[in-house]
Biotite code that builds the C-alpha atoms (Angstrom):
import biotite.structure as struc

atoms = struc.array([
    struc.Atom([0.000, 0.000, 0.000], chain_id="A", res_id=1, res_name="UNK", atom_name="CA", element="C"),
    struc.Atom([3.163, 2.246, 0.677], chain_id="A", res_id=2, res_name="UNK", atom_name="CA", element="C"),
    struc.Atom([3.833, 2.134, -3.078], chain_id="A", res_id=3, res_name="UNK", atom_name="CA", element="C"),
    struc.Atom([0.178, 2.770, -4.303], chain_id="A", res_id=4, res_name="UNK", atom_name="CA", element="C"),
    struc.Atom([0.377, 5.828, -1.998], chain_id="A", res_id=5, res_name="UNK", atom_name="CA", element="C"),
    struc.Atom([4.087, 7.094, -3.883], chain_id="A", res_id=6, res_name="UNK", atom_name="CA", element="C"),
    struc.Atom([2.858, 6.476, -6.887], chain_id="A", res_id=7, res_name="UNK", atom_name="CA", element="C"),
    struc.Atom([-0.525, 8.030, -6.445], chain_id="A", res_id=8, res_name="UNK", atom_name="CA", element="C"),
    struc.Atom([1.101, 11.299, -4.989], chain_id="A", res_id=9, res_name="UNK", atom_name="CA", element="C"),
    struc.Atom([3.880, 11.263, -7.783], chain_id="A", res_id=10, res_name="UNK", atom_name="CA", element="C"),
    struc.Atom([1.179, 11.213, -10.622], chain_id="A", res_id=11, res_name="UNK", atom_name="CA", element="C"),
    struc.Atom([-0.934, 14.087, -8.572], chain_id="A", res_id=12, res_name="UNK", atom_name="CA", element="C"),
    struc.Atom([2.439, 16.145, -8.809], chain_id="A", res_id=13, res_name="UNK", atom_name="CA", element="C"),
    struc.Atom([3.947, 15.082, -12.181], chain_id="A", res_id=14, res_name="UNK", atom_name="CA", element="C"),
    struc.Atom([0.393, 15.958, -13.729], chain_id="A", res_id=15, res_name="UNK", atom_name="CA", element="C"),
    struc.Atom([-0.379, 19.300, -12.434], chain_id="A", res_id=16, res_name="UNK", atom_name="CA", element="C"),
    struc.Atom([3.226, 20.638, -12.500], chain_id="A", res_id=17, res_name="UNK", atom_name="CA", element="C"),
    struc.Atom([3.475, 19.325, -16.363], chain_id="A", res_id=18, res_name="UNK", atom_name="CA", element="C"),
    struc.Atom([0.287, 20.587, -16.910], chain_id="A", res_id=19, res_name="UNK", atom_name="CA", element="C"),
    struc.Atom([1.590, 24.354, -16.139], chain_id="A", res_id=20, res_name="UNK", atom_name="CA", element="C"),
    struc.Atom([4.280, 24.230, -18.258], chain_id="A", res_id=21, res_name="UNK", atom_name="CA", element="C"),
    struc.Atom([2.496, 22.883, -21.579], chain_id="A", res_id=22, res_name="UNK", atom_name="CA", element="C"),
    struc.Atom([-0.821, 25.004, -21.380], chain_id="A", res_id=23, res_name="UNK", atom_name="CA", element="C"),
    struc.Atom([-3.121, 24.709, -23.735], chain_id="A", res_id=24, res_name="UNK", atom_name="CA", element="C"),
    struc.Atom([-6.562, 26.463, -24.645], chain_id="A", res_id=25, res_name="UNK", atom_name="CA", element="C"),
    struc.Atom([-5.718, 29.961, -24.080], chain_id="A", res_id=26, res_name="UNK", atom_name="CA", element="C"),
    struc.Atom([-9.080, 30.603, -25.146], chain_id="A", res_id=27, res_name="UNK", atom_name="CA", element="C"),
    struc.Atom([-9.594, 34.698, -26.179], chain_id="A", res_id=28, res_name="UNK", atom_name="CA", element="C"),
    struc.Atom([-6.892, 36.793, -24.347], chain_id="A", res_id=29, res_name="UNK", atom_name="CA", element="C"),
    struc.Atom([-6.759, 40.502, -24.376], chain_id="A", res_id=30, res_name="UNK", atom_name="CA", element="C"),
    struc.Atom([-4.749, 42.701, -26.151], chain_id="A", res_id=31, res_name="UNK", atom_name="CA", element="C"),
    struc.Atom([-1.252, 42.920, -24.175], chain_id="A", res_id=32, res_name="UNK", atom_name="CA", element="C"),
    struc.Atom([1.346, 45.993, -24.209], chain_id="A", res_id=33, res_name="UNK", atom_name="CA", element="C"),
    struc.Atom([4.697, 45.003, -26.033], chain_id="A", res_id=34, res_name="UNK", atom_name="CA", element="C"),
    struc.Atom([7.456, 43.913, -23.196], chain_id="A", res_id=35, res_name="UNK", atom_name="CA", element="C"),
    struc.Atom([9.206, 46.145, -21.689], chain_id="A", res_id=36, res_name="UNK", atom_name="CA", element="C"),
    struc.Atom([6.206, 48.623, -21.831], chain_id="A", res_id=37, res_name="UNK", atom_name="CA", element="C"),
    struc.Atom([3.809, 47.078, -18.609], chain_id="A", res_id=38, res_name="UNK", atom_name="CA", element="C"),
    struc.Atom([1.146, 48.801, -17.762], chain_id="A", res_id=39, res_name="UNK", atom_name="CA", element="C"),
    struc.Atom([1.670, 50.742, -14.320], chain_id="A", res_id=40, res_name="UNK", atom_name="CA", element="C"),
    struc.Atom([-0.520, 48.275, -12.904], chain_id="A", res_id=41, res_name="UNK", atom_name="CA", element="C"),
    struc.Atom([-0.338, 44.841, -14.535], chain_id="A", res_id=42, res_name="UNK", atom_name="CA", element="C"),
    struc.Atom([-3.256, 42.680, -13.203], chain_id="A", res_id=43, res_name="UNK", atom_name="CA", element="C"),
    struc.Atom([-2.833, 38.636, -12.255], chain_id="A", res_id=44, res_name="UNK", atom_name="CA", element="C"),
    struc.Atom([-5.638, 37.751, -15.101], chain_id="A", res_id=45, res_name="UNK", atom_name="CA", element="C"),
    struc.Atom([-3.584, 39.829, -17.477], chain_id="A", res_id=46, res_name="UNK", atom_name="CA", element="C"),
    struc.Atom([-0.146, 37.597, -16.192], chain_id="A", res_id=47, res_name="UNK", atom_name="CA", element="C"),
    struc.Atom([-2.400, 34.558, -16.789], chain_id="A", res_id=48, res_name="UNK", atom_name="CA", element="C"),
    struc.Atom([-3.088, 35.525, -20.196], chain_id="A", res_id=49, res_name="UNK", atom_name="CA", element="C"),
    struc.Atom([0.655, 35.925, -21.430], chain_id="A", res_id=50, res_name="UNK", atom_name="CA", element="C"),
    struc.Atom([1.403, 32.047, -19.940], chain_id="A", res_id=51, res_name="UNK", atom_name="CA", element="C"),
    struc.Atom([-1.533, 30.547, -21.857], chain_id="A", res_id=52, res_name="UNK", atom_name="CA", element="C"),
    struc.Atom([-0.454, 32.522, -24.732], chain_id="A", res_id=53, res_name="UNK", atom_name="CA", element="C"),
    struc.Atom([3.134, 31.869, -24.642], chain_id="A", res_id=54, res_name="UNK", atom_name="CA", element="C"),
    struc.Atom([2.307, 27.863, -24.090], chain_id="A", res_id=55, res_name="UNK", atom_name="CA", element="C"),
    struc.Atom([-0.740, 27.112, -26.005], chain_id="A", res_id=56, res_name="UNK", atom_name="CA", element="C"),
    struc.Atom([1.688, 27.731, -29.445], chain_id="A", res_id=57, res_name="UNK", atom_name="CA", element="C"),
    struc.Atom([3.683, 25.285, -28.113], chain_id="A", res_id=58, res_name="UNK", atom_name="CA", element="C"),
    struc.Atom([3.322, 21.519, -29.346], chain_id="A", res_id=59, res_name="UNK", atom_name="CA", element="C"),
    struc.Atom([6.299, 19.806, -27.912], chain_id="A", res_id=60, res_name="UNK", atom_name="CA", element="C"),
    struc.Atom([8.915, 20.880, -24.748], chain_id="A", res_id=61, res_name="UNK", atom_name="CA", element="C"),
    struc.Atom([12.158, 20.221, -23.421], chain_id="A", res_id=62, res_name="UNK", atom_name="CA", element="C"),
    struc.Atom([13.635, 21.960, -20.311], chain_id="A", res_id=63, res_name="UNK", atom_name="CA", element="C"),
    struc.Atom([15.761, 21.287, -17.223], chain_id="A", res_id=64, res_name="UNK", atom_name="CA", element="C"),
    struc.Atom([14.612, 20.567, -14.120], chain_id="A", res_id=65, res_name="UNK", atom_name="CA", element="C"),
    struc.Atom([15.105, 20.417, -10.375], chain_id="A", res_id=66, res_name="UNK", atom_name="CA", element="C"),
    struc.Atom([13.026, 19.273, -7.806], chain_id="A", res_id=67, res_name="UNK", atom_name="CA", element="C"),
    struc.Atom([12.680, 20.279, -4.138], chain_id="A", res_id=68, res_name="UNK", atom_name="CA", element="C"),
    struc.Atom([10.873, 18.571, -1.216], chain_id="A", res_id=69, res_name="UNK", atom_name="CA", element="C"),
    struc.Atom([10.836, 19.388, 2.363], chain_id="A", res_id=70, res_name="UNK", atom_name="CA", element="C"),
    struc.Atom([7.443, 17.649, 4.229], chain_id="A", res_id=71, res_name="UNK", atom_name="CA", element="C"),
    struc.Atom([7.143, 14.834, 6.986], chain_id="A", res_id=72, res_name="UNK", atom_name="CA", element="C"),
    struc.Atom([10.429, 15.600, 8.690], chain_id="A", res_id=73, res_name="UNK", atom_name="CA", element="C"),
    struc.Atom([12.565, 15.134, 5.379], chain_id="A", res_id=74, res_name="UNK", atom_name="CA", element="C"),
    struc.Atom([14.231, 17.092, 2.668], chain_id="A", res_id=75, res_name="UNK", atom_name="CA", element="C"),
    struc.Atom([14.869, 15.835, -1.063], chain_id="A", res_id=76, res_name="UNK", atom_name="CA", element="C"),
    struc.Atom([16.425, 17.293, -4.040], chain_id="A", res_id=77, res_name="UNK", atom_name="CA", element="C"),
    struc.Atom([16.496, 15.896, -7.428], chain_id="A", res_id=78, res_name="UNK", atom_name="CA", element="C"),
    struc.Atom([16.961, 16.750, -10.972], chain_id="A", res_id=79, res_name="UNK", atom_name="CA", element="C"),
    struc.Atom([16.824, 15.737, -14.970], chain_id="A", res_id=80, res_name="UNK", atom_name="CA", element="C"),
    struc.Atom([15.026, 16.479, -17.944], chain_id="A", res_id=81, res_name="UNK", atom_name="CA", element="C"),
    struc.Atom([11.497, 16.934, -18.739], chain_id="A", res_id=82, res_name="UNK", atom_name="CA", element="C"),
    struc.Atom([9.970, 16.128, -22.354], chain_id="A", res_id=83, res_name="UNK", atom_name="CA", element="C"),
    struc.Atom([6.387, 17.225, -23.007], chain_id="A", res_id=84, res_name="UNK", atom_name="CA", element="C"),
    struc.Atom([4.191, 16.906, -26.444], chain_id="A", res_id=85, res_name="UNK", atom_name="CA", element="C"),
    struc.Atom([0.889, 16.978, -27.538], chain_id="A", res_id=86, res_name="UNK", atom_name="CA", element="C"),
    struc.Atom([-1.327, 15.281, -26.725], chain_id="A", res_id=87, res_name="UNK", atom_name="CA", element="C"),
    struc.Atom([-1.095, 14.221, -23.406], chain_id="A", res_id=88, res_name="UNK", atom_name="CA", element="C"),
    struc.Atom([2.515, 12.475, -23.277], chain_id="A", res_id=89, res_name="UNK", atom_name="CA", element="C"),
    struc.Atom([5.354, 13.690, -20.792], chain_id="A", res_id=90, res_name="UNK", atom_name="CA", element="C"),
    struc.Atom([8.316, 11.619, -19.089], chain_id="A", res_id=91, res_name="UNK", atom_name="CA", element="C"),
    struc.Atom([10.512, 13.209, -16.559], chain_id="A", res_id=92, res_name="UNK", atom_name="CA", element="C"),
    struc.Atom([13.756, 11.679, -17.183], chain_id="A", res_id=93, res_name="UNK", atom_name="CA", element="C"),
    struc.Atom([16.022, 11.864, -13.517], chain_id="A", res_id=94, res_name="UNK", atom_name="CA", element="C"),
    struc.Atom([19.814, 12.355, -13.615], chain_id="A", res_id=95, res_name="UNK", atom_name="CA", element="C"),
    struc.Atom([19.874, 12.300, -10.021], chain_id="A", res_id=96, res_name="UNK", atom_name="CA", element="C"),
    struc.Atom([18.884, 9.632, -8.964], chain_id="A", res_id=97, res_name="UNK", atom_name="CA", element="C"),
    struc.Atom([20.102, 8.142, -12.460], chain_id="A", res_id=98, res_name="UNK", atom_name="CA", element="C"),
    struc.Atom([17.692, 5.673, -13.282], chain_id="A", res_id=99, res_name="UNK", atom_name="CA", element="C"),
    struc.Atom([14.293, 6.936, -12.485], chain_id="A", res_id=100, res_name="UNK", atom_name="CA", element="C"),
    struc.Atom([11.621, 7.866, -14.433], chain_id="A", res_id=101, res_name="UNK", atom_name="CA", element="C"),
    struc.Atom([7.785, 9.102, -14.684], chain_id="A", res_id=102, res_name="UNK", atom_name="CA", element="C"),
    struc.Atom([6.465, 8.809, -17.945], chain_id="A", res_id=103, res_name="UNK", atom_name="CA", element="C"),
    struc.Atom([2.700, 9.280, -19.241], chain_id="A", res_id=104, res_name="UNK", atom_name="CA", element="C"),
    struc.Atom([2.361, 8.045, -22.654], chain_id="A", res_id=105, res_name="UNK", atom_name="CA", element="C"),
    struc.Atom([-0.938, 9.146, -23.109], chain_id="A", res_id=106, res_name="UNK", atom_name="CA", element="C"),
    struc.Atom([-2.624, 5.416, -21.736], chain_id="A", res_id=107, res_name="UNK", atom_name="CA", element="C"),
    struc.Atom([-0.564, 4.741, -18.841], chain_id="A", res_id=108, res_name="UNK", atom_name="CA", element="C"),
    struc.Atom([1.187, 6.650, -16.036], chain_id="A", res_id=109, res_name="UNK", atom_name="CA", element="C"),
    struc.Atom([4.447, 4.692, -15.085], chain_id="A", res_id=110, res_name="UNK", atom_name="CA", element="C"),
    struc.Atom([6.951, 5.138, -12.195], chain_id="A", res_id=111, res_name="UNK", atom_name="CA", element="C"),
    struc.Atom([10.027, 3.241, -11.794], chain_id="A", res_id=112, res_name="UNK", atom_name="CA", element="C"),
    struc.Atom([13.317, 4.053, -10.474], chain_id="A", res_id=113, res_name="UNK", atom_name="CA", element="C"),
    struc.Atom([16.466, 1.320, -11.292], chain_id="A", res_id=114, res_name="UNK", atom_name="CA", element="C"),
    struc.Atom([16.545, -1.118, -8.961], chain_id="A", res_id=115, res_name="UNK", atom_name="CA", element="C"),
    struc.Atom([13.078, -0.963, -7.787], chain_id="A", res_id=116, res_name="UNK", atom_name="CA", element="C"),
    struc.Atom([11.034, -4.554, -7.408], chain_id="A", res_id=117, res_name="UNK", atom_name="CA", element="C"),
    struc.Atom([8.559, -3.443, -9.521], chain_id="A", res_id=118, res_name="UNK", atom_name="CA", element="C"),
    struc.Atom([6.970, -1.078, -12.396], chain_id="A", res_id=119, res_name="UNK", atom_name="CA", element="C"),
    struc.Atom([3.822, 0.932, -10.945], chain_id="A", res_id=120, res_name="UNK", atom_name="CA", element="C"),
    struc.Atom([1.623, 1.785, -13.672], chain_id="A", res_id=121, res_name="UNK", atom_name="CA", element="C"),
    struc.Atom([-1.798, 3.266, -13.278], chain_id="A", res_id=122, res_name="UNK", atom_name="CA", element="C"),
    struc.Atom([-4.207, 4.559, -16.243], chain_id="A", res_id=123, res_name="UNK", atom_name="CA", element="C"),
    struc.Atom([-3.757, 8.344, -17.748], chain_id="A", res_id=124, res_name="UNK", atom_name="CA", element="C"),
    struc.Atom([-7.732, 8.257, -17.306], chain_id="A", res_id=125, res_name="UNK", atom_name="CA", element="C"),
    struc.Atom([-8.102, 7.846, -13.334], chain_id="A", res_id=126, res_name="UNK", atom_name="CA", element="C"),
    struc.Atom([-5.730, 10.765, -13.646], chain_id="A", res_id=127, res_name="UNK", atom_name="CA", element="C"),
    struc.Atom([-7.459, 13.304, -15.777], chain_id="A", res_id=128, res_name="UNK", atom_name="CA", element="C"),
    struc.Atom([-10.185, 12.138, -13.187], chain_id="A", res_id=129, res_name="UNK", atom_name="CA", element="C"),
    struc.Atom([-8.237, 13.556, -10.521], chain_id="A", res_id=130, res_name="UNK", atom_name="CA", element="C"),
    struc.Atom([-8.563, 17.160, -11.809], chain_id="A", res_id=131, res_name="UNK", atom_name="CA", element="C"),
    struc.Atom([-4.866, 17.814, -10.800], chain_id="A", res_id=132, res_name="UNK", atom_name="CA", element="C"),
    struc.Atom([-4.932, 21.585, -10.308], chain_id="A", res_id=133, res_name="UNK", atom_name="CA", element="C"),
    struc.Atom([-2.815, 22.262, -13.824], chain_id="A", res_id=134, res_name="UNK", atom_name="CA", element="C"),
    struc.Atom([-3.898, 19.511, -15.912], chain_id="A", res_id=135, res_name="UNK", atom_name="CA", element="C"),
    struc.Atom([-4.537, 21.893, -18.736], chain_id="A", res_id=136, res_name="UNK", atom_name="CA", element="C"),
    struc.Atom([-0.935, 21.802, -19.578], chain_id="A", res_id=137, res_name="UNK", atom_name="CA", element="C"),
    struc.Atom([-2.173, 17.994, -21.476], chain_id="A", res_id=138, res_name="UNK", atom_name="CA", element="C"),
    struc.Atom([-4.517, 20.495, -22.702], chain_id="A", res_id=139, res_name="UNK", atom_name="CA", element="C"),
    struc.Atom([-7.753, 21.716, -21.714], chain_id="A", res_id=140, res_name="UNK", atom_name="CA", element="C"),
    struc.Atom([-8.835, 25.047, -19.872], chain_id="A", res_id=141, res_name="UNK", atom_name="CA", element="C"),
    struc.Atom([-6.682, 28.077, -18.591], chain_id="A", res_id=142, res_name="UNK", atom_name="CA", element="C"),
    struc.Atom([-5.377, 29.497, -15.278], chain_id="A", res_id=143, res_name="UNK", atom_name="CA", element="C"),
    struc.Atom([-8.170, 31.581, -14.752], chain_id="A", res_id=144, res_name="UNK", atom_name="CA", element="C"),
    struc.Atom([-10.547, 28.835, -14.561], chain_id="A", res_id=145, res_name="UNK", atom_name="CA", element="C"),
    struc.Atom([-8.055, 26.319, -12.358], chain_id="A", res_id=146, res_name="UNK", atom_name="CA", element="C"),
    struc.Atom([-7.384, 28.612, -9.432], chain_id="A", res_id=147, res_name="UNK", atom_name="CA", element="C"),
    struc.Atom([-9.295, 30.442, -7.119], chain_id="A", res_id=148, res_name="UNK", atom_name="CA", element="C"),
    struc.Atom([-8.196, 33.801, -5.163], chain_id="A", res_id=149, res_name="UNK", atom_name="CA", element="C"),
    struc.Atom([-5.631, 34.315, -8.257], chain_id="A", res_id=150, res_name="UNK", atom_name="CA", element="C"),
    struc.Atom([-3.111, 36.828, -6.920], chain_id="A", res_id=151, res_name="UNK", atom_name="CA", element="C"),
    struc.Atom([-0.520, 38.492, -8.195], chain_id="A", res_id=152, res_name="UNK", atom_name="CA", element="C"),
    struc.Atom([3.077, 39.598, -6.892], chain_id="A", res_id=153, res_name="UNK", atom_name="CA", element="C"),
    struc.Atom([6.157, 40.933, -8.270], chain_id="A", res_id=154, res_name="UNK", atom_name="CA", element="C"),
    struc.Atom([9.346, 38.621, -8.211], chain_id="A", res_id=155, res_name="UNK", atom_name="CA", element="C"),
    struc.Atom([12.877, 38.940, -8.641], chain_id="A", res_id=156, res_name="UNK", atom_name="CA", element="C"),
    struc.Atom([14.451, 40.000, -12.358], chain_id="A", res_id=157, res_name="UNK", atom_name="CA", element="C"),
    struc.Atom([11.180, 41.823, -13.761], chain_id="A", res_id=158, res_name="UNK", atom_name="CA", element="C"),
    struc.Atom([9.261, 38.729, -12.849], chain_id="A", res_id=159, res_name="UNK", atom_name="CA", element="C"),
    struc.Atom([6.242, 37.692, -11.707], chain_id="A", res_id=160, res_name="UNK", atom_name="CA", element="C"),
    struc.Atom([4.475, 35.360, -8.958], chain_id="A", res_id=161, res_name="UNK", atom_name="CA", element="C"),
    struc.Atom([0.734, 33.882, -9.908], chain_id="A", res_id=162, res_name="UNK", atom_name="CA", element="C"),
    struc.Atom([-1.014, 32.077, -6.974], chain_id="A", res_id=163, res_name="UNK", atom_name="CA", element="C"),
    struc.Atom([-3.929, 30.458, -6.145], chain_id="A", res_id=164, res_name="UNK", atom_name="CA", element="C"),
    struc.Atom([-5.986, 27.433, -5.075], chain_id="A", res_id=165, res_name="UNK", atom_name="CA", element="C"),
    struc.Atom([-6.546, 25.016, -7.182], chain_id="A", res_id=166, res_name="UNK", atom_name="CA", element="C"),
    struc.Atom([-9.873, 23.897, -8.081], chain_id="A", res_id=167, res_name="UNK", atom_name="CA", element="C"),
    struc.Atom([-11.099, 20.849, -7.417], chain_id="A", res_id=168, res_name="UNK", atom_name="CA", element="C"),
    struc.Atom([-7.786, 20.383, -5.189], chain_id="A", res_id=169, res_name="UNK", atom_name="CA", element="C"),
    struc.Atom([-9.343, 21.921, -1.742], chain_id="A", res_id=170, res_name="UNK", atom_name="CA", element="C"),
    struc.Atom([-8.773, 19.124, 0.384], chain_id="A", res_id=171, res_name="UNK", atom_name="CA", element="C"),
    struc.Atom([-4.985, 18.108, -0.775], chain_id="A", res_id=172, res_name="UNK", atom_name="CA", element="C"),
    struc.Atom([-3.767, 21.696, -1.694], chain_id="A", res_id=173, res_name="UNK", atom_name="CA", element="C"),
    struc.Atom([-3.243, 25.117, 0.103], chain_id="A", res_id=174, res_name="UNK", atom_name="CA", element="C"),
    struc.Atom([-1.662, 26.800, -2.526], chain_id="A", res_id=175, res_name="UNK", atom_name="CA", element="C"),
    struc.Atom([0.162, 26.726, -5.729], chain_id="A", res_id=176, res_name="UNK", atom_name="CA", element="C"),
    struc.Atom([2.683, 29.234, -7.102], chain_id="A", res_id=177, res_name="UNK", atom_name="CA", element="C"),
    struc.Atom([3.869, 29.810, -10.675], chain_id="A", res_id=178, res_name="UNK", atom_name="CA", element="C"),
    struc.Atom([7.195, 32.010, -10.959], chain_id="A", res_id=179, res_name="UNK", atom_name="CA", element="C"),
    struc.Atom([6.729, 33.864, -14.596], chain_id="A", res_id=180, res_name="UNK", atom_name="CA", element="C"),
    struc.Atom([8.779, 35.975, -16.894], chain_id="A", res_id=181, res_name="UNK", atom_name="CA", element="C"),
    struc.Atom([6.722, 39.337, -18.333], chain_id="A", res_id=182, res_name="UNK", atom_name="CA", element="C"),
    struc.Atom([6.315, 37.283, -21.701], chain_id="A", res_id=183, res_name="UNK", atom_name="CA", element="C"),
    struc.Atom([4.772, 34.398, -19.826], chain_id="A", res_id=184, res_name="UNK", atom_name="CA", element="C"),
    struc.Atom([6.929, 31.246, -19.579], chain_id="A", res_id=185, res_name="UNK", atom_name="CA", element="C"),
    struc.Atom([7.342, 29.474, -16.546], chain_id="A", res_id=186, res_name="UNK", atom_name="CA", element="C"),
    struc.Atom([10.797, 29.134, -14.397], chain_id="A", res_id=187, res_name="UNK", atom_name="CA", element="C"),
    struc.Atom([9.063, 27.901, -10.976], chain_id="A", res_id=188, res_name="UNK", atom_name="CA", element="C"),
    struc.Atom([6.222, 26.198, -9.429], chain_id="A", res_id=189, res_name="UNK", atom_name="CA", element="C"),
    struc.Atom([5.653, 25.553, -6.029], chain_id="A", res_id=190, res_name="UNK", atom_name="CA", element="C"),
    struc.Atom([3.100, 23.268, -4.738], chain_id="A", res_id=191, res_name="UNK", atom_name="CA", element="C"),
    struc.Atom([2.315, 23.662, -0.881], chain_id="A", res_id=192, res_name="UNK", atom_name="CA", element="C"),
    struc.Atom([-0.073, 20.428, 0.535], chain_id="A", res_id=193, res_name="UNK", atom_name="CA", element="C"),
    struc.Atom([-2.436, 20.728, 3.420], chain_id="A", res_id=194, res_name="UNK", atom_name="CA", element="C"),
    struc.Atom([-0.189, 18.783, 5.495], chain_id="A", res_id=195, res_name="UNK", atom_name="CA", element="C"),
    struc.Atom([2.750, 21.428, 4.809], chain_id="A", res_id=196, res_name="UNK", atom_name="CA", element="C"),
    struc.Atom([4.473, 19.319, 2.616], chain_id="A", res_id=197, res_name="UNK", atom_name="CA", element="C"),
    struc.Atom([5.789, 21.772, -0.237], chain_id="A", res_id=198, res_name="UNK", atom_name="CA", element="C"),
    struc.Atom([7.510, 20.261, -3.469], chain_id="A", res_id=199, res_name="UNK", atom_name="CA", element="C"),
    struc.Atom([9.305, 23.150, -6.221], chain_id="A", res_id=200, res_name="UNK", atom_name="CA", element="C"),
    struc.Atom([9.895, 22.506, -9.294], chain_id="A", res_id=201, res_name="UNK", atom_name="CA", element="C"),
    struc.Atom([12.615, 25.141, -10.694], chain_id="A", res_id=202, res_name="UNK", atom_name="CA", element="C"),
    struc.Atom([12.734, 25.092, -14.987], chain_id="A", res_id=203, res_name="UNK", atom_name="CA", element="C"),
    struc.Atom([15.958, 25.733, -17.004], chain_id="A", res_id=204, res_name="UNK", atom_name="CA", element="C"),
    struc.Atom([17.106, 25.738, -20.588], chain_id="A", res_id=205, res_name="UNK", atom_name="CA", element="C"),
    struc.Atom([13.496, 25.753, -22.131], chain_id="A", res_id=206, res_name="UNK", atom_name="CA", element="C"),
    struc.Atom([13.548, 24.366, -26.036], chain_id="A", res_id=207, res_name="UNK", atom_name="CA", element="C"),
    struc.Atom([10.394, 25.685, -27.462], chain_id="A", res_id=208, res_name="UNK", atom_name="CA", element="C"),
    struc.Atom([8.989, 22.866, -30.244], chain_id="A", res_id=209, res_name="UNK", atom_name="CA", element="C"),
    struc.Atom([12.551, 20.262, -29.518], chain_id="A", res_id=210, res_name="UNK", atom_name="CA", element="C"),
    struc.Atom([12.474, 17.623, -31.710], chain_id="A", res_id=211, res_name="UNK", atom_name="CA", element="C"),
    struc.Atom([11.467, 14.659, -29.601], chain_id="A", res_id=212, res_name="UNK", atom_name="CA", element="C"),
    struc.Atom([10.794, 11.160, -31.092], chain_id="A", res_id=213, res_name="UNK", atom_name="CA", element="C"),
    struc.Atom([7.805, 9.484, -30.825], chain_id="A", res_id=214, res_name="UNK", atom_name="CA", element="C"),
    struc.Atom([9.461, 6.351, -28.951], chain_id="A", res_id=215, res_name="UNK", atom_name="CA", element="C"),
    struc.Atom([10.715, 9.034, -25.995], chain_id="A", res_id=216, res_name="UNK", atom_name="CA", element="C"),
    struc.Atom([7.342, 8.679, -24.487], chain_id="A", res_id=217, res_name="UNK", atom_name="CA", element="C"),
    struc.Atom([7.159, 4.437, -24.842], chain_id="A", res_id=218, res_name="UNK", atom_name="CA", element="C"),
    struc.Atom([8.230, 2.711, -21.676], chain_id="A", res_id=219, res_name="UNK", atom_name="CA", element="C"),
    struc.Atom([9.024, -0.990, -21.774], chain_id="A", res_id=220, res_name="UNK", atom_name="CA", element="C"),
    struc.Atom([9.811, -2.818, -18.346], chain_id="A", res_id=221, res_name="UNK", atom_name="CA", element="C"),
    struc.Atom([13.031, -4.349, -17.674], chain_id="A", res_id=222, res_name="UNK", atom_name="CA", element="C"),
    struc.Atom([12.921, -8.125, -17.979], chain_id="A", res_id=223, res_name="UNK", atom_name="CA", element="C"),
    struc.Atom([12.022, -9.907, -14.778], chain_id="A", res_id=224, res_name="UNK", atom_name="CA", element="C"),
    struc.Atom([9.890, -6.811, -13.108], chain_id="A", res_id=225, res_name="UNK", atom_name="CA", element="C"),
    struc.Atom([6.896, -7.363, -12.618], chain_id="A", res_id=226, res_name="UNK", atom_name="CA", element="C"),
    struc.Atom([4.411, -4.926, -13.250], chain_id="A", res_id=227, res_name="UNK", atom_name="CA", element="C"),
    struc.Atom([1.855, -3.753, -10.799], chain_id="A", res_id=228, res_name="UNK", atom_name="CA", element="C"),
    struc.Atom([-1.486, -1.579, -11.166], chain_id="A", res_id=229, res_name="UNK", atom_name="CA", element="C"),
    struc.Atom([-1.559, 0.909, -8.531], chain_id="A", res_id=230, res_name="UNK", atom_name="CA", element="C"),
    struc.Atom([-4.850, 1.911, -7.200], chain_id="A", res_id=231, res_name="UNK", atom_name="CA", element="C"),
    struc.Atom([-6.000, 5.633, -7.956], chain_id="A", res_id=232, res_name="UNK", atom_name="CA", element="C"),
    struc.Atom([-5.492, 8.444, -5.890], chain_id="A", res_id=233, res_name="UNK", atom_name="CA", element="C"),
    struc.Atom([-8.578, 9.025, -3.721], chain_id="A", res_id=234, res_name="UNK", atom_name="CA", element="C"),
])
């Protein structure tokens, strides 16, 4: 049951934080000021607008990544390289540790780090089900319409924080924070739980439209491990 539980919090994560940085749907966004010319008071829907904008162009994504975890009296960094395309597939390729991976291939979610006893795999279905707070990055709706009590603050190097509560999420989520440039990509997001548990994702070296072969997003388990259907996230 440990494992269900890992793997049912890793998709909840992997889901909404890929979801923010592959947004789709921007749906009809108003007219913005060119960059470097921001209105005296720049609103949070008008913020919003630019990262749907910038990200609903966007068909495929490769970018850097680190990951930071601090929650029932422990602490975890880790790192690699996220691929995203349309529709729907994503795998989070770790450096550190080497050997682990979450991929969604647009069927199955599937977590396994080298080494491991087994290959958790759950259905890309029970996930959309979930309504993880940013799932329109797989493509969908916009950040307007996925958090509540949107606010807006100013970060460092001209940028911007977004925050909010994610819809749907009440009972798992206290907030969520997106970290924005003024032309609306994404460099941060932290995700705070109700239990205090707060995860940050922090996004480098962003290739707009990479090149990234179709058999990136195919997982095949390693001879011998068995493979084991992990029960949705309640």
């Amino acid at each position: 049951m440990k494992s269900y539980a890992r793997l049912a919090r890793t998709c909840r994560l992997r889901l909404a934080i890929a979801c923010a940085v592959l947004a789709l749907g921007c749906g009809s966004a108003p007219a913005l000021l060119a960059f470097g010319q921001e209105p005296a008071q720049v609103t949070a829907f008008e913020v919003a607008a630019r990262v749907d904008r910038h990200y609903d162009q966007l068909h495929s994504l490769k970018a850097g990544f680190r990951e930071d975890y601090a929650g029932l009296g422990m602490t975890r960094t880790e790192s690699g390289t996220l691929f995203l395309r349309k529709p729907g597939q994503m795998l989070w390729q770790y450096s550190t540790p080497a050997g682990k991976i979450f991929l969604l291939d647009g069927k199955f979610a599937w977590l396994y780090t080298k080494g491991d006893a087994q290959v958790q795999r759950i259905p890309a279905k029970e996930l959309d089900d979930l309504r993880s707070p940013l799932r329109f990055l797989l493509g969908h709706t916009e950040l307007t319409k996925e958090l509540t009590g949107l606010k807006l603050d100013g970060a460092s190097n001209g940028r911007y924080t977004l925050s909010g509560l994610p819809k749907g999420q009440e009972n798992r989520v206290t907030r969520l924070s997106l970290t924005v440039t003024a032309a609306g990509t994404i460099t941060a997001i932290e995700y705070v739980e109700v239990d205090g548990a707060t995860t940050r994702f922090t996004f480098t070296d962003e290739q707009p439209e990479a090149p990234i072969p179709a058999d990136t997003f195919h997982f095949t388990p390693p001879a011998g491990v068995p493979v084991v259907d992990a029960m949705p996230p309640v």
